[in-house]
N, C-alpha and C positions, 0 to 999 in steps of 0.2 A: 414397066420398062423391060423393052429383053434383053439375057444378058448377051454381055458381048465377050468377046477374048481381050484380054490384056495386052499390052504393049511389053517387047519384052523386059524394058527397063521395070515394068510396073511388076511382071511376073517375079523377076529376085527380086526386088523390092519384098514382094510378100513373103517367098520361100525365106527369106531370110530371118520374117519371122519369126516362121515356122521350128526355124533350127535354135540350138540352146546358146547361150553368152551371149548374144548379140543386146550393147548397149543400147539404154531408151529407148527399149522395146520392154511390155510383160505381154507374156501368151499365156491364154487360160484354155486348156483345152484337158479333158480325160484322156487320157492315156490308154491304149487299148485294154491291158488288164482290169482298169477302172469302168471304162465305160459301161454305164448301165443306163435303160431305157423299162418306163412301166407305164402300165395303164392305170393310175390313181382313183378315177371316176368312172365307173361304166353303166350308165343308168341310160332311159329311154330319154330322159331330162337333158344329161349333161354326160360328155365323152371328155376325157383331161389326161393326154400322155405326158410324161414328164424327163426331163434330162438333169442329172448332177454335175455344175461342171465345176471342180476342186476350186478351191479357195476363191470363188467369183460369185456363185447364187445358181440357178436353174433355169433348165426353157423348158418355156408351159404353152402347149399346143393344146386349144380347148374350141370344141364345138358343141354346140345348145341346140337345145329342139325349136324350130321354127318353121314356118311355111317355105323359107330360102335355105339352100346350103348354104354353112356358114363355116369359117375357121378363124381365131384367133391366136395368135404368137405373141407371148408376153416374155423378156429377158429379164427375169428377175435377179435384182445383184443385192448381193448384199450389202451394199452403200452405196445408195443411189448416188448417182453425177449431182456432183456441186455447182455444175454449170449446163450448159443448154450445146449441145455437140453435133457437126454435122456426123453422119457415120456412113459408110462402105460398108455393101457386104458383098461378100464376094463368095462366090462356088471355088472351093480347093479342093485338089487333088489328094489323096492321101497321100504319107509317104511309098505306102506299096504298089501307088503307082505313076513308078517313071515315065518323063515325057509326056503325063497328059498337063494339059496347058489350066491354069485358072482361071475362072472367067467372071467377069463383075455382071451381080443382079441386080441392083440397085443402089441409090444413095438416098438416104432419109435422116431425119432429123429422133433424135432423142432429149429429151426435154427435163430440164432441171428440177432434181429431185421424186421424177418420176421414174416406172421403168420401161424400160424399150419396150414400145408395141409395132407389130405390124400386124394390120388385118387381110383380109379377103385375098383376091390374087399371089400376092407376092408370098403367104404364107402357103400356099399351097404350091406355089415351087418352091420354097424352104425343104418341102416333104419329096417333092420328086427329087431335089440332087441326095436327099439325105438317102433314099431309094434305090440311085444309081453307084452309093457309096462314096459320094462326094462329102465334104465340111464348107455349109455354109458358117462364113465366118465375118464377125463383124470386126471394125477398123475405126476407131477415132481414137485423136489426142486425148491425152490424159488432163483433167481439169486440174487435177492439183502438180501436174510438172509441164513445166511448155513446151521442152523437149522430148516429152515421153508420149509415146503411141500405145494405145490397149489395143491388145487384139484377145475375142473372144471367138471359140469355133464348137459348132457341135460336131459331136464325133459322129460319124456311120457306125460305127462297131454296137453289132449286138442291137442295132435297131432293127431291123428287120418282124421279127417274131411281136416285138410291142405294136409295131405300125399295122400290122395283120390284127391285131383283136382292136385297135383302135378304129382301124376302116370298117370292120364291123357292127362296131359300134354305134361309129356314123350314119350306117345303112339303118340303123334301127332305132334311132330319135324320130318321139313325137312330130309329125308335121307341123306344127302350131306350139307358139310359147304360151309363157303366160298371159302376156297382153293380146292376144287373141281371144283366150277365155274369159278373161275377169271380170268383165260385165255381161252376161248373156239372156238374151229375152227368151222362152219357150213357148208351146202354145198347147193346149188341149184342145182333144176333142169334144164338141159338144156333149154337154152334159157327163162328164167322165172325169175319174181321175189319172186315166193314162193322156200322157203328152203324144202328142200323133207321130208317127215316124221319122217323120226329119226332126223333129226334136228329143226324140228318144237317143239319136246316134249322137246328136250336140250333146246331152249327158251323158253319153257313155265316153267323150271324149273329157268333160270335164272330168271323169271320173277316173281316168286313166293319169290325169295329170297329177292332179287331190293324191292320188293313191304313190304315186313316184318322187312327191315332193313333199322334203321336211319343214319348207318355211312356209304354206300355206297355215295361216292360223286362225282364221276367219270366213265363214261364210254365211252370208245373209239372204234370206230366201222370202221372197214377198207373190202372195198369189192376189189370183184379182179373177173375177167371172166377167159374163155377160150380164145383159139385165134380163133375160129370158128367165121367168120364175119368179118367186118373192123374194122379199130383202133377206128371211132367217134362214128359206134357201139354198140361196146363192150364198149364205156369210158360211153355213155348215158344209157347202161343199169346197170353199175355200180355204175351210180350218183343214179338211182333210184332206184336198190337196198337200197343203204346208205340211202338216205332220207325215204323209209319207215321205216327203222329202226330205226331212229333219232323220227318219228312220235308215235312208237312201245312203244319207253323210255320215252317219254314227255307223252302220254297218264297214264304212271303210274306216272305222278307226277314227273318226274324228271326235272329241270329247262334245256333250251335248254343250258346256259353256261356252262351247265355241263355233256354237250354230246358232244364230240368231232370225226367228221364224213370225211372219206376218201375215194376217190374212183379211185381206181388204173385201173381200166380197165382189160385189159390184158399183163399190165405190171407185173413182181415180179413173176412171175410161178414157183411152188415149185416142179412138175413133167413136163412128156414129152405131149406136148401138142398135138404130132403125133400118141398117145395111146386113147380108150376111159374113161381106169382108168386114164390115165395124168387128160385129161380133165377135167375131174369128182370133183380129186385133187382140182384143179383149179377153179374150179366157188364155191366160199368159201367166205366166209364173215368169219373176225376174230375179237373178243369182248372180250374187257380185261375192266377188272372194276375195280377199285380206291376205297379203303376204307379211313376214316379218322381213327388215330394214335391216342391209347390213351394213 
């Protein structure tokens, strides 16, 4: 939704907020001295700027490695809503600057006993008024007074310099999360234990992830031949497929109990092994990786 300008009744309405005494109203906003803004996470994984806003909880601006740009806005409070609230948010002006008008971004719903999210879009103009030194600020009744309005605002102050390593950041996650890797088929070249080039970059991308991420705690590695050759083979060149692979995962630090290594031979053929695409099929190594559960 775009925003639009306020009515002027709607405009004091908020300033009035914004100012101090005003009954059945709380404002939770940092105060410029207070205001602070950091970069908490900066990995190729996951980017997480963070805002402090006095006696209410934090806004958490997080972006993840994925084939899509992504952004999430999490209002974290420290007591969640006891009830289910519609909320306004609205673009304010700072006080240092008079006459510019407030303008409403949206309305959305916040959800009982959760915390306020907004995704995609609307969080990335959250980031442009915060930018242009505006206070996105949210608006709903108070669940536990029926006359009382919360109003919650991030501050502009002192964002700047956070949002600069944070956009950075962003520029530099992985293309591809985890559910893009976690199951991945490879292939070899005939008779060899290198994976042929389009499957070498697929490992080195798994390996990029493996190596950036602490909940990865499993990986399981299963090879398989053609039938070209005899049964002990094709089983010995599959053991050593597996094992350099098992050597591939432990050189990034992964403990060996937590590699778990199969080698099929040219048992399990997923195509015809009387073709040279069967075959092809077939001399494959498959890597499924284990995360831990939060």
């Amino acid at each position: 939704m775009a925003k639009t300008s306020l009515t002027a009744c709607g405009i004091a309405a908020i300033s009035l907020v914004l100012s101090s005494g005003v009954a059945a109203k709380q404002v939770y906003v940092a105060e410029p001295a207070q205001s602070s803004w950091k970069v908490a996470v900066d990995t190729p994984l996951e980017c997480r700027m963070l805002h402090a806003i006095p006696n209410y909880g934090e806004a958490q601006f997080t972006s993840r490695a994925s084939k899509k740009l992504n952004l999430d806005f999490e209002l974290k409070m420290r007591r969640p809503m006891g009830e289910t609230r519609n909320v306004n948010l609205v673009s304010m002006p700072p006080r240092w600057m008079p006459g510019e008008a407030a303008e409403s971004i949206t309305t959305l719903t916040f959800f009982k006993q959760f915390d306020g999210y907004i995704g995609g879009q609307m969080a990335w103009s959250m980031l442009s008024e915060l930018e242009t030194g505006r206070y996105p600020t949210f608006s709903y009744q108070d669940w536990q007074h029926r006359n009382k309005r919360i109003e919650v605002s991030l501050s502009a102050v002192a964002f700047q310099t956070a949002y600069n390593q944070f956009s950075q950041c962003i520029d530099n996650l992985l293309p591809y999360s985890f559910e893009d890797i976690a199951f991945t088929v490879l292939h070899y070249a005939q008779d060899s234990e290198e994976l042929n080039k389009a499957s070498q970059q697929r490992l080195a991308q798994i390996a990029d992830f493996v190596r950036y991420s602490d909940d990865v705690d499993l990986v399981l590695v299963a090879t398989y031949t053609d039938s070209q050759g005899g049964k002990q083979v094709n089983q010995a060149l599959s053991e050593r497929r597996a094992a350099k692979l098992e050597q591939y995962f432990m050189a990034m630090g992964l403990p060996k109990n937590r590699i778990q290594v199969e080698a099929y031979g040219k048992r399990r053929p997923v195509a015809d092994n009387s073709t040279p695409i069967g075959r092809n099929k077939n001399r494959r190594v498959v890597i499924s990786l284990g995360r831990t559960l939060i």
